[in-house]
C-alpha positions in Angstrom: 0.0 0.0 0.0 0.9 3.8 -0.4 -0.3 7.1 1.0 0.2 11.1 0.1 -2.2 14.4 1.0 -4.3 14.7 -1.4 -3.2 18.4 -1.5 0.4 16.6 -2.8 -1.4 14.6 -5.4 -3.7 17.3 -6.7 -0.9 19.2 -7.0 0.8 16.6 -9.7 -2.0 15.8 -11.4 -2.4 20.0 -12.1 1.1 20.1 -13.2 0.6 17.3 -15.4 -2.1 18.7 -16.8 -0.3 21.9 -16.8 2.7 20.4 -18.9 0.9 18.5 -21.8 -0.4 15.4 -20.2 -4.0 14.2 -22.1 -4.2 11.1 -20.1 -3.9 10.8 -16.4 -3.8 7.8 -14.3 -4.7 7.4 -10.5 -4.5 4.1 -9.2 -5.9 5.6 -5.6 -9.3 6.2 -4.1 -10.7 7.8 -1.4 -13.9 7.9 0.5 -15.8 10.7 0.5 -15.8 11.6 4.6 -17.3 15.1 4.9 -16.5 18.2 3.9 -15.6 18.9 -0.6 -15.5 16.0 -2.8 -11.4 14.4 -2.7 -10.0 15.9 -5.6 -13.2 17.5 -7.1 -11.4 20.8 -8.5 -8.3 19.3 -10.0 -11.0 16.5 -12.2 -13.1 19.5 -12.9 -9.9 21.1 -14.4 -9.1 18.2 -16.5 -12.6 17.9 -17.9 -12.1 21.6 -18.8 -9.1 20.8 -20.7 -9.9 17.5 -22.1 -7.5 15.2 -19.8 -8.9 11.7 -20.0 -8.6 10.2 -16.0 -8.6 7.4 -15.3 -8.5 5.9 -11.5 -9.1 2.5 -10.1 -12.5 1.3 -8.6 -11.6 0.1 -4.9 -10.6 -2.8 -3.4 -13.1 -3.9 -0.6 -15.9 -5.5 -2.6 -18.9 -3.3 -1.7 -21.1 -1.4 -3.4 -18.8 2.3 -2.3 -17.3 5.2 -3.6 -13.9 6.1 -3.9 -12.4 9.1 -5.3 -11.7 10.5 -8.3 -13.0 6.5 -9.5 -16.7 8.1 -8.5 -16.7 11.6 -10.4 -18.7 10.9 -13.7 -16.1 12.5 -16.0 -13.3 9.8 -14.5 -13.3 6.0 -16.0 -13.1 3.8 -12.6 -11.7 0.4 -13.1 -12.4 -2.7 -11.5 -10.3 -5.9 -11.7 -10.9 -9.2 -13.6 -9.7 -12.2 -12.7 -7.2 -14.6 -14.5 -11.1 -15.9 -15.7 -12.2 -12.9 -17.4 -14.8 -12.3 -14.5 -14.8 -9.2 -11.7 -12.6 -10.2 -9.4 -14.4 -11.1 -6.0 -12.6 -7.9 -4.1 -13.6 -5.6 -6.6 -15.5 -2.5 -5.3 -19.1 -2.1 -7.8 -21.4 0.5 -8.7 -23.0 2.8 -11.4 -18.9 4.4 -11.1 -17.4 1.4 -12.5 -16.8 1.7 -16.3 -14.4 -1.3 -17.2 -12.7 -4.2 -16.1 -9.1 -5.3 -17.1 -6.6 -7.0 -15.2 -5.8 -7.2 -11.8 -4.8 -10.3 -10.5 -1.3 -11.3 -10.0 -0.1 -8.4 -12.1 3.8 -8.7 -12.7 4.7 -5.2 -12.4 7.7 -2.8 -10.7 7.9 -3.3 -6.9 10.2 -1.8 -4.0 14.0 -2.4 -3.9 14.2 -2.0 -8.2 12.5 -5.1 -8.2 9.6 -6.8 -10.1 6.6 -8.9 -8.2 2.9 -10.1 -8.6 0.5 -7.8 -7.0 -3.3 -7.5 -6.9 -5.7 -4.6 -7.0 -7.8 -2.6 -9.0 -5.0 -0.2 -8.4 -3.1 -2.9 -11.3 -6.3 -2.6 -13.7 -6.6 1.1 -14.1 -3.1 1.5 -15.7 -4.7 -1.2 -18.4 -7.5 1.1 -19.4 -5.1 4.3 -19.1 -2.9 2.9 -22.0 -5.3 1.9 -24.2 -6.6 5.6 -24.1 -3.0 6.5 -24.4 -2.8 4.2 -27.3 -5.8 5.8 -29.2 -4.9 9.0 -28.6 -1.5 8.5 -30.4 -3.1 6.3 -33.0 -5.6 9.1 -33.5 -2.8 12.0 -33.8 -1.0 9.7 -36.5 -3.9 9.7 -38.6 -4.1 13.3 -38.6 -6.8 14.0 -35.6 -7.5 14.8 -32.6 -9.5 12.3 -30.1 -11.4 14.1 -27.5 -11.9 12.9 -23.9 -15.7 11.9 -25.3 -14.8 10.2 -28.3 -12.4 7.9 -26.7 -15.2 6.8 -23.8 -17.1 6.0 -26.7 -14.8 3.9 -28.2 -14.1 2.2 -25.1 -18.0 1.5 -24.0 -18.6 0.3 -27.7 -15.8 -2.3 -27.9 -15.6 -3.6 -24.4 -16.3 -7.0 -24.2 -20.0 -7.8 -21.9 -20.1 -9.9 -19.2 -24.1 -10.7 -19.8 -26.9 -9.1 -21.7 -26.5 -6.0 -20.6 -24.8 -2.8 -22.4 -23.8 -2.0 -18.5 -23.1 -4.1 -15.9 -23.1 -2.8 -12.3 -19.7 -4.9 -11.2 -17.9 -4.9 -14.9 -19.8 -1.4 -15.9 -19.5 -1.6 -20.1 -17.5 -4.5 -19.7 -13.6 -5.9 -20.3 -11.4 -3.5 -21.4 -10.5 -4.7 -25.5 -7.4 -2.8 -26.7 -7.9 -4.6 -30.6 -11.5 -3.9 -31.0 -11.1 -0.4 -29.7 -8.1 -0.1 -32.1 -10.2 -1.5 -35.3 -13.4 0.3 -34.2 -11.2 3.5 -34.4 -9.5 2.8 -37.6 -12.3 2.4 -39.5 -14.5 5.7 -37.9 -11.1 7.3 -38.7 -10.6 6.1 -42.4 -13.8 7.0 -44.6 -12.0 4.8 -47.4 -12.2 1.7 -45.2 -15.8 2.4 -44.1 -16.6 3.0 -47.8 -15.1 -0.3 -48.6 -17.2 -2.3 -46.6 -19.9 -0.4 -47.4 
């Protein structure tokens, strides 16, 4: 586990913002416990600048909100499982917009070391460079993808866990990097779309 003010953390995601950044991750949450919203004004800022955040779910599988995960304009990830399914300590709710995985994650550790670690705080970073990935994939192609038009990219190609277009565990579903990726290519390419016409 980690900790920092949220003062501190505001502060970097503002000087992110401030020096380019379009995509943000924050694999944190906290509970709202009185007084304003955790990190209300520095989301609000990157919704006024088109920053895409991105912030894990929660970790204590209840129906809860943590934040930034619970602002509408952030994408809150839970975790799946090696399975495919919402892993049983994900946290749920209207929030959650994707699963990807966050079990036994191999990933950088303390001491300049690797190790397996679990946590929706190992799924957000998942989502965060697939948005990552459109945006450049956009800006090679010659456009610009807004904060919108990559949610709607990401909610039309995630892969459902049932029936429904939104799930309250998964939200739109498992995160799916090539679908996004093709979906995107042919909205970009009106030759392609013309060809299958």
């Amino acid at each position: 586990g980690g900790a920092g003010s949220i003062g501190n953390i505001n502060s970097g995601v503002k000087w992110a913002i401030d020096n380019g950044a379009d995509v943000i991750n924050m694999s944190l949450g906290v509970r709202h416990s009185g007084g304003g919203l955790p990190h209300q004004e520095v989301i609000e800022y990157a919704q006024r600048k088109g920053v895409t955040v991105i912030a894990a779910s929660g970790n204590d599988a209840r129906q809860e909100l943590y934040y930034p995960g619970a602002f509408p304009s952030v994408i809150a990830v839970g975790a799946a499982d090696d399975a495919g399914n919402v892993a049983r300590f994900s946290t749920f709710g209207d929030q959650v917009s994707f699963i990807a995985p966050g079990v036994d994650v191999y990933s950088t550790s303390i001491d300049d070391g690797y190790a397996f670690s679990t946590g929706t705080s190992h799924a957000a970073p998942f989502v965060t460079g697939a948005v990552a990935l459109m945006k450049s994939f956009a800006r090679t192609h010659g456009h610009e993808l807004k904060d919108g038009q990559v949610k709607h990219v990401l909610k039309h190609t995630a892969d459902k866990v049932d029936g429904n277009f939104k799930d309250r565990k998964a939200g739109y579903g498992r995160l799916n990097v090539a679908d996004g990726l093709r979906y995107l290519d042919y909205k970009l390419n009106p030759a392609r779309r013309m060809s299958h016409g």
